[in-house]
Chimera marker file (.cmm) of the C-alpha trace (Angstrom):
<marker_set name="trace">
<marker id="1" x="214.273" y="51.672" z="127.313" r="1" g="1" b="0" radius="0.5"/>
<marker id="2" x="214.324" y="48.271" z="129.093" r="1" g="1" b="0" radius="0.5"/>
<marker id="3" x="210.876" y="48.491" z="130.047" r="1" g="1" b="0" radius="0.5"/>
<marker id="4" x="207.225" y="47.862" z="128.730" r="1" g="1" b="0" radius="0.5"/>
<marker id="5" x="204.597" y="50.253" z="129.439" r="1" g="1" b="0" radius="0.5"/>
<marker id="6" x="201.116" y="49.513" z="129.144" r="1" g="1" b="0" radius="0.5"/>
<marker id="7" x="198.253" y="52.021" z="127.525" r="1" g="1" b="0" radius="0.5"/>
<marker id="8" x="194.836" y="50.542" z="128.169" r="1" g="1" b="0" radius="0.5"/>
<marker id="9" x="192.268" y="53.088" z="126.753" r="1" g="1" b="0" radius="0.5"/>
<marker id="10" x="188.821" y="53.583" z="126.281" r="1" g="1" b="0" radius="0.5"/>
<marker id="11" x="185.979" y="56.038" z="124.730" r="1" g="1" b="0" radius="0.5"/>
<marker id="12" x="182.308" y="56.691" z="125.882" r="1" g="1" b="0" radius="0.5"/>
<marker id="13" x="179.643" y="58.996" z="124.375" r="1" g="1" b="0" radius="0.5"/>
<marker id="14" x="176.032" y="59.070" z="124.812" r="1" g="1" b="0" radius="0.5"/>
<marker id="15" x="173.974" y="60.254" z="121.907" r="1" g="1" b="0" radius="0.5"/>
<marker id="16" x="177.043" y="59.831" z="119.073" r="1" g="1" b="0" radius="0.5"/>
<marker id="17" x="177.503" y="62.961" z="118.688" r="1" g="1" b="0" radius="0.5"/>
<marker id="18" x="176.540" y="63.780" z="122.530" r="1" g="1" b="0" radius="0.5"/>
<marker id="19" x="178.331" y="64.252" z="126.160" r="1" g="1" b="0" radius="0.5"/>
<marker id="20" x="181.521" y="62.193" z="125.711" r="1" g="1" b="0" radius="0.5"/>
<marker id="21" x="184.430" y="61.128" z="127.898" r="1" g="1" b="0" radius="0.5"/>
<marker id="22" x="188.100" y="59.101" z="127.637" r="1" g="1" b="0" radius="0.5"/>
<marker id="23" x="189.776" y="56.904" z="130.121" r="1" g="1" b="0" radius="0.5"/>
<marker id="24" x="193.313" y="55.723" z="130.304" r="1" g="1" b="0" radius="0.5"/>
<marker id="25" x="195.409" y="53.766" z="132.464" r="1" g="1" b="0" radius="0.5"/>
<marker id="26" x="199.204" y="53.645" z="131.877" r="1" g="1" b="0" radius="0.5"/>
<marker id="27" x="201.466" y="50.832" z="133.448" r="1" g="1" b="0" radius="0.5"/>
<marker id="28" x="204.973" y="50.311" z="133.789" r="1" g="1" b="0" radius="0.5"/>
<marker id="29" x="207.639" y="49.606" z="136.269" r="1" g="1" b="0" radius="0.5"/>
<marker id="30" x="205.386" y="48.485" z="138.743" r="1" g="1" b="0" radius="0.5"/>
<marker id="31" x="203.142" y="52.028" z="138.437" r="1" g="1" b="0" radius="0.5"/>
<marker id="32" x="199.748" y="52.519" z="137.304" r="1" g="1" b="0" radius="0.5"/>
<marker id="33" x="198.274" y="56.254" z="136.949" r="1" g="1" b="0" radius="0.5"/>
<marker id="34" x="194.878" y="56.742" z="135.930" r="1" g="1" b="0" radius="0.5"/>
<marker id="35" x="193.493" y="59.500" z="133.545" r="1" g="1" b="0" radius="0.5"/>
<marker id="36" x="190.123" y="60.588" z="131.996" r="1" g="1" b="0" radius="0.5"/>
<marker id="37" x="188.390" y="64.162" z="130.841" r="1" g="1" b="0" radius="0.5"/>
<marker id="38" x="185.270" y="64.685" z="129.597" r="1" g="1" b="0" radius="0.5"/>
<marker id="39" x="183.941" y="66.444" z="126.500" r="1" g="1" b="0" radius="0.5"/>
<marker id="40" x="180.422" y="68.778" z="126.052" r="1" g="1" b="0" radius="0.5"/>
<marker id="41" x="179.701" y="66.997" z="122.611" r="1" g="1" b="0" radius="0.5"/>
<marker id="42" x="181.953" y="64.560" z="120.799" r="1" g="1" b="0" radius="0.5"/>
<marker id="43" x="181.996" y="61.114" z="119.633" r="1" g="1" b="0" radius="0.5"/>
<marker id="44" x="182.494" y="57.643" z="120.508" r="1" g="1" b="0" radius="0.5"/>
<marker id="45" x="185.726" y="57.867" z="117.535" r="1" g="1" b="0" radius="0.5"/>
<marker id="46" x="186.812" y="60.659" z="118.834" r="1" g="1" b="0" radius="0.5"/>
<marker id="47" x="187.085" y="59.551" z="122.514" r="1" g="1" b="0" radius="0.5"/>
<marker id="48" x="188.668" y="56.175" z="121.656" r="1" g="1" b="0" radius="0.5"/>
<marker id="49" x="191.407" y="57.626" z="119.531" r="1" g="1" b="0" radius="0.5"/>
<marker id="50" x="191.989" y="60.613" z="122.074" r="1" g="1" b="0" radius="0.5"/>
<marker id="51" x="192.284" y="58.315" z="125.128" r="1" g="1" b="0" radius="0.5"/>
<marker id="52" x="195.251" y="56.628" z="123.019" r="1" g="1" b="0" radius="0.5"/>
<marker id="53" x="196.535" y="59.921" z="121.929" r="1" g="1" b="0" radius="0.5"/>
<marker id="54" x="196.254" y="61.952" z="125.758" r="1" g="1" b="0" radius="0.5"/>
<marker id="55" x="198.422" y="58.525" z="127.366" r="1" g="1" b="0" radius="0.5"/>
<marker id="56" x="201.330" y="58.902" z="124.756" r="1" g="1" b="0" radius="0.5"/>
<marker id="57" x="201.483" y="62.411" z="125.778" r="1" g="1" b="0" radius="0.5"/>
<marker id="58" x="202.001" y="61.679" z="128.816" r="1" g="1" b="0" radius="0.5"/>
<marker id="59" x="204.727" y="59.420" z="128.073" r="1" g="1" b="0" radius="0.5"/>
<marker id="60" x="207.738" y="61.440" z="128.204" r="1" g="1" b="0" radius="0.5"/>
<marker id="61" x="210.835" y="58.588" z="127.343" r="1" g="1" b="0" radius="0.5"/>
<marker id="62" x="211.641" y="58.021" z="123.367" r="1" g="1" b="0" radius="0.5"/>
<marker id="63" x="211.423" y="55.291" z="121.950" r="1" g="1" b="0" radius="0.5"/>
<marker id="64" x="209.322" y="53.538" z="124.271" r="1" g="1" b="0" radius="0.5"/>
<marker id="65" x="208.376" y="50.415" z="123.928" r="1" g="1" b="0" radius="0.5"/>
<marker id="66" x="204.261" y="50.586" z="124.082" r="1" g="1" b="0" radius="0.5"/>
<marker id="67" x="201.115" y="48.545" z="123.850" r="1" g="1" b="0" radius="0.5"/>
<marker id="68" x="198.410" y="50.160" z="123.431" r="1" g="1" b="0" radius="0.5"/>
<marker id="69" x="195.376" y="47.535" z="124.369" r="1" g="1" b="0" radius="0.5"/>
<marker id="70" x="191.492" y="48.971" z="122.851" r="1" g="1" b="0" radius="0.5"/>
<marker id="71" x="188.779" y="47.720" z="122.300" r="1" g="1" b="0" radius="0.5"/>
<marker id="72" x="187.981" y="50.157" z="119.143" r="1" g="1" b="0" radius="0.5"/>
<marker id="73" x="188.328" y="48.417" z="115.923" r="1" g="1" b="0" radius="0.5"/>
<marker id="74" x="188.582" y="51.786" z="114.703" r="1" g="1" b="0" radius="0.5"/>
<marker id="75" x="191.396" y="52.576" z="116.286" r="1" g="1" b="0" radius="0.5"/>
<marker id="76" x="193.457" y="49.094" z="115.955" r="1" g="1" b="0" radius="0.5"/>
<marker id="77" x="192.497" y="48.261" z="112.893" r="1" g="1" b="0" radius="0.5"/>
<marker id="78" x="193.676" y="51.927" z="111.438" r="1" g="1" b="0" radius="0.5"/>
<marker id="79" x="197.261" y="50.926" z="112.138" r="1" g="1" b="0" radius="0.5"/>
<marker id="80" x="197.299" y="47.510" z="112.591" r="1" g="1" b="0" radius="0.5"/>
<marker id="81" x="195.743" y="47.426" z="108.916" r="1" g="1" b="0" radius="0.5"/>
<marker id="82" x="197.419" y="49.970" z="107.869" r="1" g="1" b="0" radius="0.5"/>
<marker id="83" x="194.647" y="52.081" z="106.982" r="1" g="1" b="0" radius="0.5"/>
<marker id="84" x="195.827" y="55.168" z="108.144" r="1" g="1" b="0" radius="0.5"/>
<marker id="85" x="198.989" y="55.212" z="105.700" r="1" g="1" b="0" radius="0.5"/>
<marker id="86" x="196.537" y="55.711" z="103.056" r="1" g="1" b="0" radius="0.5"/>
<marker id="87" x="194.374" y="58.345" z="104.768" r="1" g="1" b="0" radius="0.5"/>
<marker id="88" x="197.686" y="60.225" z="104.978" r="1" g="1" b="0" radius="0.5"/>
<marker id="89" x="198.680" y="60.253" z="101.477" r="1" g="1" b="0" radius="0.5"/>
<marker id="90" x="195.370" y="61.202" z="100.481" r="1" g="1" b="0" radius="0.5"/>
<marker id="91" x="195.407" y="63.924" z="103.361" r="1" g="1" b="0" radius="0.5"/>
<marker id="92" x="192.888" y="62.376" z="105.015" r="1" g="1" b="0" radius="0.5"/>
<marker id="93" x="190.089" y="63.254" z="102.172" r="1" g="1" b="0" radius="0.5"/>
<marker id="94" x="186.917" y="61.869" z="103.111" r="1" g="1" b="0" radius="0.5"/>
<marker id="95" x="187.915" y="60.654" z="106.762" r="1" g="1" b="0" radius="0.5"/>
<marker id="96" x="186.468" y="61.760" z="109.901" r="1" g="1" b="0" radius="0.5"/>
<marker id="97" x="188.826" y="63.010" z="112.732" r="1" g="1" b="0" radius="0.5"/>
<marker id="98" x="191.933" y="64.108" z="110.612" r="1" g="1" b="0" radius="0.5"/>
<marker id="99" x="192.530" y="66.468" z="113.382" r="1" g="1" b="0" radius="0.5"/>
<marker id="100" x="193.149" y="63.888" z="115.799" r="1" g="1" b="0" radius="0.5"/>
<marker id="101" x="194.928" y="61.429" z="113.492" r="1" g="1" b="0" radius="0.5"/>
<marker id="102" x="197.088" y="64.089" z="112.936" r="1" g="1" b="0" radius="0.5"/>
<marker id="103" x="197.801" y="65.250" z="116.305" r="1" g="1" b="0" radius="0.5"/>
<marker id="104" x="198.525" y="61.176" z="116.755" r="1" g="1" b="0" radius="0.5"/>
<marker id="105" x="201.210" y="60.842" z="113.837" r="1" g="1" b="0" radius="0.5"/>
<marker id="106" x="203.865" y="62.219" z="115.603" r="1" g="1" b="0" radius="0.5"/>
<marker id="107" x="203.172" y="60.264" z="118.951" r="1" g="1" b="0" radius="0.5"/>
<marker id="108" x="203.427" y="57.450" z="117.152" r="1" g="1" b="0" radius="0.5"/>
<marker id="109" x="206.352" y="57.615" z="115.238" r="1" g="1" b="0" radius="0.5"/>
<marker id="110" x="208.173" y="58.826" z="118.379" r="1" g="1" b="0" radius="0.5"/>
<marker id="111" x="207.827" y="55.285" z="120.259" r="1" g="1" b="0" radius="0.5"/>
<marker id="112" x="207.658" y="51.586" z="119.384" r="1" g="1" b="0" radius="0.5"/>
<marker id="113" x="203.828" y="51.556" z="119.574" r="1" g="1" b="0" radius="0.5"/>
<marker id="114" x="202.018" y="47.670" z="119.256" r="1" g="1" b="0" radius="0.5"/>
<marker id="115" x="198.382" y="47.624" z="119.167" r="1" g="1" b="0" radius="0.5"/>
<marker id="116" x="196.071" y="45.103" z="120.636" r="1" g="1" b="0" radius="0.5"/>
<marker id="117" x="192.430" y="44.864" z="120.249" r="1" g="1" b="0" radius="0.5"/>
<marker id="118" x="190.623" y="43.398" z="123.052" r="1" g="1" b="0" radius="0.5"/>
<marker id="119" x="186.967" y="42.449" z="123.449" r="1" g="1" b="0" radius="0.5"/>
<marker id="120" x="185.266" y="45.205" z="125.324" r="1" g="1" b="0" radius="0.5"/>
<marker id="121" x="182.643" y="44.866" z="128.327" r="1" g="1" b="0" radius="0.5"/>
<marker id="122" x="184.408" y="41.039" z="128.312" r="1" g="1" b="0" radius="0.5"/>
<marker id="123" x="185.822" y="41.400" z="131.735" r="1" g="1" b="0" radius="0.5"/>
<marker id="124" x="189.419" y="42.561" z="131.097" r="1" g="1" b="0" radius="0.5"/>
<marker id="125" x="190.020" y="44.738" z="134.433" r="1" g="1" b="0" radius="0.5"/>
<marker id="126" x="191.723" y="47.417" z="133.249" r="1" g="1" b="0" radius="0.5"/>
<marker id="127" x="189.270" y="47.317" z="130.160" r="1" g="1" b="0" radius="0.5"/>
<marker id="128" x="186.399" y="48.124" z="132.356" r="1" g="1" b="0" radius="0.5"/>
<marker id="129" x="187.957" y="50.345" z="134.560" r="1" g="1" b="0" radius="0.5"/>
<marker id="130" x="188.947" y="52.232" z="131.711" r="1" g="1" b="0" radius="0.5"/>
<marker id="131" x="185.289" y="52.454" z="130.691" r="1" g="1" b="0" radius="0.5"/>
<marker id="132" x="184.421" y="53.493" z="134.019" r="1" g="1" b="0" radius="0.5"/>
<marker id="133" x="186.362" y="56.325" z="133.816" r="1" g="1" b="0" radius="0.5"/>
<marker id="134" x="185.371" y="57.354" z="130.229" r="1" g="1" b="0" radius="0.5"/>
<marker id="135" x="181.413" y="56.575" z="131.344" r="1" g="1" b="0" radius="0.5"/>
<marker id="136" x="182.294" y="58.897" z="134.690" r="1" g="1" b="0" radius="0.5"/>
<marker id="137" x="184.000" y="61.856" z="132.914" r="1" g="1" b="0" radius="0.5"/>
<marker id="138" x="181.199" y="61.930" z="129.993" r="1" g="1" b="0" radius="0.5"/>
<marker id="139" x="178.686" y="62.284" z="133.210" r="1" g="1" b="0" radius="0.5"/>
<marker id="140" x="181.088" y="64.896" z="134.886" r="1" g="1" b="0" radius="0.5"/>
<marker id="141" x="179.897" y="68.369" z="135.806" r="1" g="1" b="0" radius="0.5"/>
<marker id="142" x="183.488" y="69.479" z="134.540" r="1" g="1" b="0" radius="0.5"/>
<marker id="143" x="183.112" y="68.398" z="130.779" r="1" g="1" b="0" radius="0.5"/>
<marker id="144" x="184.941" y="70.764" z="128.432" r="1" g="1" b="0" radius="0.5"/>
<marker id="145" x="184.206" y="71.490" z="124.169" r="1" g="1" b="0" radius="0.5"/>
<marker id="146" x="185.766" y="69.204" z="121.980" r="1" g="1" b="0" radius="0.5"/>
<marker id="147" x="187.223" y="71.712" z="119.868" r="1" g="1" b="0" radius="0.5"/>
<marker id="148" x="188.058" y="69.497" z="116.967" r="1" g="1" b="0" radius="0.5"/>
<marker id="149" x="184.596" y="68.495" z="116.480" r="1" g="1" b="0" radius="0.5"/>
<marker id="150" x="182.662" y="71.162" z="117.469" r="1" g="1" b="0" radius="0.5"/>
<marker id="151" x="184.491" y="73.669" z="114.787" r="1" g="1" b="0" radius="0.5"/>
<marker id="152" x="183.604" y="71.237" z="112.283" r="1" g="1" b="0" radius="0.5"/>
<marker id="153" x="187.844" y="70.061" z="112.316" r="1" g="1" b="0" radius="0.5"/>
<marker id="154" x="187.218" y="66.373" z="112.389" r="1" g="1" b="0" radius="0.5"/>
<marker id="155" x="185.996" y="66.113" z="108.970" r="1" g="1" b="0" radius="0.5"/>
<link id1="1" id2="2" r="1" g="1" b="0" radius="0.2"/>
<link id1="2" id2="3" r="1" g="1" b="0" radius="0.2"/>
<link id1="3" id2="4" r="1" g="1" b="0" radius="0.2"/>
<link id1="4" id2="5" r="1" g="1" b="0" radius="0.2"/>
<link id1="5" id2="6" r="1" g="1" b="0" radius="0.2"/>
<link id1="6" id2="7" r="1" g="1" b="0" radius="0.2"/>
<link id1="7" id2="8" r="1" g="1" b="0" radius="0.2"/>
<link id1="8" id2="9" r="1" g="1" b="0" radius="0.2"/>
<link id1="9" id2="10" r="1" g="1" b="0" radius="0.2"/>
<link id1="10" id2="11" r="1" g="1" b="0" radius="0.2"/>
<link id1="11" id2="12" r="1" g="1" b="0" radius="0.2"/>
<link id1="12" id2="13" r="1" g="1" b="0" radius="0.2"/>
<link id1="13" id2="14" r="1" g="1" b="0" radius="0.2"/>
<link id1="14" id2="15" r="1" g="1" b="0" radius="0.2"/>
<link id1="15" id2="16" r="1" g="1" b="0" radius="0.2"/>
<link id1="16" id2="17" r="1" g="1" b="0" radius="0.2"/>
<link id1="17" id2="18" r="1" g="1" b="0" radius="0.2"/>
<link id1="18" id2="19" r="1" g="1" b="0" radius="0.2"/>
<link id1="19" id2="20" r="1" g="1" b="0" radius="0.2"/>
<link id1="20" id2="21" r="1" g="1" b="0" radius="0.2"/>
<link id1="21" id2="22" r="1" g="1" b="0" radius="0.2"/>
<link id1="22" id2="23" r="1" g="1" b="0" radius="0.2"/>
<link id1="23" id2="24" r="1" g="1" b="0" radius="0.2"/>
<link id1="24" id2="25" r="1" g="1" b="0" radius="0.2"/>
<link id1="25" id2="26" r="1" g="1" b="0" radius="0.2"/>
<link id1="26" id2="27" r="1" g="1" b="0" radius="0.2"/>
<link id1="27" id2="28" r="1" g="1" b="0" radius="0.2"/>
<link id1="28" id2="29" r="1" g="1" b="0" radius="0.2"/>
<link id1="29" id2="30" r="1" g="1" b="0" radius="0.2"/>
<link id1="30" id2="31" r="1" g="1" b="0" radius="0.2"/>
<link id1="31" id2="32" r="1" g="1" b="0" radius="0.2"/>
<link id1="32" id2="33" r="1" g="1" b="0" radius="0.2"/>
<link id1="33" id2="34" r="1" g="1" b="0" radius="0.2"/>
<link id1="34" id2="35" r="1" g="1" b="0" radius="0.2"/>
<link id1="35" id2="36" r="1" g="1" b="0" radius="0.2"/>
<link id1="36" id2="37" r="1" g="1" b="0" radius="0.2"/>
<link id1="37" id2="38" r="1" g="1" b="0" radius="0.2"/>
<link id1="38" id2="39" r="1" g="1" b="0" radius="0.2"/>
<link id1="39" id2="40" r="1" g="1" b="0" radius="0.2"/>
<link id1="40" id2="41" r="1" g="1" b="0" radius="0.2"/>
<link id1="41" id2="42" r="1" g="1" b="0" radius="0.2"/>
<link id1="42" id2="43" r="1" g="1" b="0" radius="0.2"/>
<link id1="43" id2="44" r="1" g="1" b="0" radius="0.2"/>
<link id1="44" id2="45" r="1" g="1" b="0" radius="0.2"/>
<link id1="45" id2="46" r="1" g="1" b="0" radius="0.2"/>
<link id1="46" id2="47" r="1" g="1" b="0" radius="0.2"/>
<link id1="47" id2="48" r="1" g="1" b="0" radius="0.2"/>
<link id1="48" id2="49" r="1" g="1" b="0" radius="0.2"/>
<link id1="49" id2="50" r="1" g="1" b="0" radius="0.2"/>
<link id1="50" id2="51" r="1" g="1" b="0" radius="0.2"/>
<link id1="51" id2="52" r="1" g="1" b="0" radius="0.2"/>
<link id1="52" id2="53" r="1" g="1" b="0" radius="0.2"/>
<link id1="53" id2="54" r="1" g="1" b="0" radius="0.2"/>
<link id1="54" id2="55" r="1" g="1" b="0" radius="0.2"/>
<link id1="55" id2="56" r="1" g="1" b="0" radius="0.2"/>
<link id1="56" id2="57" r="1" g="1" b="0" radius="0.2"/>
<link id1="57" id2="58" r="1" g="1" b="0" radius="0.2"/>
<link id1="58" id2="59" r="1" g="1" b="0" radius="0.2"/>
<link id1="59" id2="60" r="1" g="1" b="0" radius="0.2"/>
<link id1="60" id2="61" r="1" g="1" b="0" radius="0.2"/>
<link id1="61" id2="62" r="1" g="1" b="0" radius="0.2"/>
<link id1="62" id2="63" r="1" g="1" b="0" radius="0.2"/>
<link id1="63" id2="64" r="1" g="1" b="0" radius="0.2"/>
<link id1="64" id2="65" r="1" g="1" b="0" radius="0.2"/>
<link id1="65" id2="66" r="1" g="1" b="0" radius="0.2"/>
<link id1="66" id2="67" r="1" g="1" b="0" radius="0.2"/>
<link id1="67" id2="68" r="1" g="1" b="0" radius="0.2"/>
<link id1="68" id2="69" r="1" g="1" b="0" radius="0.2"/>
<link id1="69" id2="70" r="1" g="1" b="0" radius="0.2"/>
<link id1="70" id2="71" r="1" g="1" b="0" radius="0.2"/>
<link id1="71" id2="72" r="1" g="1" b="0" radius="0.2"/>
<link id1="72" id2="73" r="1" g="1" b="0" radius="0.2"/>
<link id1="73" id2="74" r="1" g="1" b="0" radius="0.2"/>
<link id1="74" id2="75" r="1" g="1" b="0" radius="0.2"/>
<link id1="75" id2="76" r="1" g="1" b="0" radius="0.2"/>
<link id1="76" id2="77" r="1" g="1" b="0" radius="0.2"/>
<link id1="77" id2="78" r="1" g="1" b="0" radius="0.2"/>
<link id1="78" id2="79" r="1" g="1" b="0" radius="0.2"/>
<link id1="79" id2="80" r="1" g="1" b="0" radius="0.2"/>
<link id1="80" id2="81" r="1" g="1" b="0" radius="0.2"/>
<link id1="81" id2="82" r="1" g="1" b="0" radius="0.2"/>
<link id1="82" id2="83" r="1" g="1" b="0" radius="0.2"/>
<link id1="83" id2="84" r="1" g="1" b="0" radius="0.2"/>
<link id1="84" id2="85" r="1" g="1" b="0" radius="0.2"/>
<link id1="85" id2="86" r="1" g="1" b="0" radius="0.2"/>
<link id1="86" id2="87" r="1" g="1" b="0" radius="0.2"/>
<link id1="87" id2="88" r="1" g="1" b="0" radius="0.2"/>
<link id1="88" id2="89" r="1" g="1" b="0" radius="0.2"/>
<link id1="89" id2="90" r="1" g="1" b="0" radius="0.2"/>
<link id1="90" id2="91" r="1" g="1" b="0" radius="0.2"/>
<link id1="91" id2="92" r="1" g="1" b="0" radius="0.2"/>
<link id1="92" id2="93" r="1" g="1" b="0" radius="0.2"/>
<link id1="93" id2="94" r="1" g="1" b="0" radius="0.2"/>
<link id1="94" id2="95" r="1" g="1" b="0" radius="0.2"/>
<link id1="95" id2="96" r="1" g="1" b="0" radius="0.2"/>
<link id1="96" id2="97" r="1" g="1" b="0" radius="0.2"/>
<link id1="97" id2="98" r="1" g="1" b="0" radius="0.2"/>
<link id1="98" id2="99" r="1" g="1" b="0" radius="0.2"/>
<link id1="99" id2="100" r="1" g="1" b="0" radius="0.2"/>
<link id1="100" id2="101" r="1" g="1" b="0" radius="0.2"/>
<link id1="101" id2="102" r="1" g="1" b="0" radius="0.2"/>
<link id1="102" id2="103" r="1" g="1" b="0" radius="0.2"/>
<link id1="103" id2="104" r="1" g="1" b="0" radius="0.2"/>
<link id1="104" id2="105" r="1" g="1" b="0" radius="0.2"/>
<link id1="105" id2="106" r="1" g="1" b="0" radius="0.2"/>
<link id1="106" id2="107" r="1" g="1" b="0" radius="0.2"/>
<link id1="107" id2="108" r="1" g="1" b="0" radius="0.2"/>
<link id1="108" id2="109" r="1" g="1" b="0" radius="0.2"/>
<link id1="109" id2="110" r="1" g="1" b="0" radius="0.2"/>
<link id1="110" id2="111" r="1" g="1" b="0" radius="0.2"/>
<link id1="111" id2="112" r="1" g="1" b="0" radius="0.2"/>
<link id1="112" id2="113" r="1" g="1" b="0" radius="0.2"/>
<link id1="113" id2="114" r="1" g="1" b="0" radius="0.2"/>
<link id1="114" id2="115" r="1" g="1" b="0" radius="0.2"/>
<link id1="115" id2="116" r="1" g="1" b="0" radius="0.2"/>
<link id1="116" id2="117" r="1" g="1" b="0" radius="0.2"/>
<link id1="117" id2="118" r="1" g="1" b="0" radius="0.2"/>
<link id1="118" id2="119" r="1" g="1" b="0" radius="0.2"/>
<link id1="119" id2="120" r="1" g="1" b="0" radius="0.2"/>
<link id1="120" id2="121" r="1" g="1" b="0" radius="0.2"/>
<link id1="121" id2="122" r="1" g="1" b="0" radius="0.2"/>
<link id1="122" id2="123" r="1" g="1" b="0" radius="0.2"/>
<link id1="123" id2="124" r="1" g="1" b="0" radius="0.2"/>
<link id1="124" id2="125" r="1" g="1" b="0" radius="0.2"/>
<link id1="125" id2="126" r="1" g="1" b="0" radius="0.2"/>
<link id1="126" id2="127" r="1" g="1" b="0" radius="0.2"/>
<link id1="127" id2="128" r="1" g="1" b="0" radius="0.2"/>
<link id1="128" id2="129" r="1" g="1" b="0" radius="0.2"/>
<link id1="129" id2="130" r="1" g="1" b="0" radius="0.2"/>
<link id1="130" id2="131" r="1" g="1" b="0" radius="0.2"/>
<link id1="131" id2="132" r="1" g="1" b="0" radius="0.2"/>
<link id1="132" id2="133" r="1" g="1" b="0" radius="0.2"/>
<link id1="133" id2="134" r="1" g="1" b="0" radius="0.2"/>
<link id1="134" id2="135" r="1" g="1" b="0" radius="0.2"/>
<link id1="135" id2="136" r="1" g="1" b="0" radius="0.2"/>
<link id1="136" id2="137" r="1" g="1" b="0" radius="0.2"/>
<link id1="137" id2="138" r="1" g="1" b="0" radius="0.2"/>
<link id1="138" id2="139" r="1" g="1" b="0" radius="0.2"/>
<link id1="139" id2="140" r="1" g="1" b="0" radius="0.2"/>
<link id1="140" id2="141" r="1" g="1" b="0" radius="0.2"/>
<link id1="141" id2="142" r="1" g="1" b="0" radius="0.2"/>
<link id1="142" id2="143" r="1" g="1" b="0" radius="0.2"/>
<link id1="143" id2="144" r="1" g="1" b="0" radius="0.2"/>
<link id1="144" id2="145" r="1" g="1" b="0" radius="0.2"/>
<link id1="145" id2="146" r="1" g="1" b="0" radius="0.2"/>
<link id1="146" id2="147" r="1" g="1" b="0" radius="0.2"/>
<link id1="147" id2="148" r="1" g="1" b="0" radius="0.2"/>
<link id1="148" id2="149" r="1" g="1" b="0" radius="0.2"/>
<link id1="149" id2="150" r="1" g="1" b="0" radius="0.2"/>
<link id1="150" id2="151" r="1" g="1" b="0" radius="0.2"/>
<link id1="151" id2="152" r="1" g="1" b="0" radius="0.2"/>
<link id1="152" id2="153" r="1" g="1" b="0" radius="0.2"/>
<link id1="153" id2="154" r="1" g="1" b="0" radius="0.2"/>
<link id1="154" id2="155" r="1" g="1" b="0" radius="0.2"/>
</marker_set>
């Protein structure tokens, strides 16, 4: 692919567990679209690592070349550290949100994913529009279950 796309993301929930809500914006070629849903009860985790996880769906090249820009430690740190290597060969014992680090695996061996942490509520733009749209969806009349975490799947 001779093109970079951007994946800013962010995660909002109110109450941890409580409503919760993702945003996403996804850049490339001179297009932006703009994504977010919001979930009944969830997690702040949950919502940062599925707004990463919902915009490499909807990247359908392979072997795209990404970065994904968060401002979850969680998140970044879990690859960039290399953390989540040795969740997987321990099957994820003892770690929250297997379901969704699962579901993420394949995305990311798919593409040629960089992550960068930013600074949150620092006045990146697409940062905070991100976490207007995560904020909005939580609030949303249209919020849907999380099923992962409400059948007890994330742990």
């Amino acid at each position: 692919m001779d093109y970079q796309i951007n994946l800013y993301t962010d995660g909002a929930a109110k109450g941890n567990p409580g409503p919760g809500g993702y945003g996403l914006i996804l850049e490339w070629n001179k297009h932006i679209k703009e994504y977010s849903e919001g979930f009944n009860r969830t997690t702040n985790n949950r919502m940062e690592l599925l707004a990463v996880i919902k915009g490499l769906e909807l990247i359908k090249a392979e072997r795209a070349n990404i970065k994904v820009y968060t401002d979850s430690r969680y998140v970044a740190d879990a690859i960039e550290k290399r953390w989540l290597a040795t969740w997987v060969k321990s099957n994820f014992k003892g770690k929250k949100n297997a379901d969704l680090w699962t579901r993420f695996l394949p995305l990311y061996e798919k593409h040629q994913i960089k992550f960068i942490w930013i600074k949150g509520h620092n006045n990146h733009p697409q940062n905070e529009r991100c976490d207007q749209l995560a904020v909005e969806a939580s609030q949303s009349k249209n919020r849907i279950p999380d099923e992962g975490y409400e059948s007890g799947l994330y742990n």
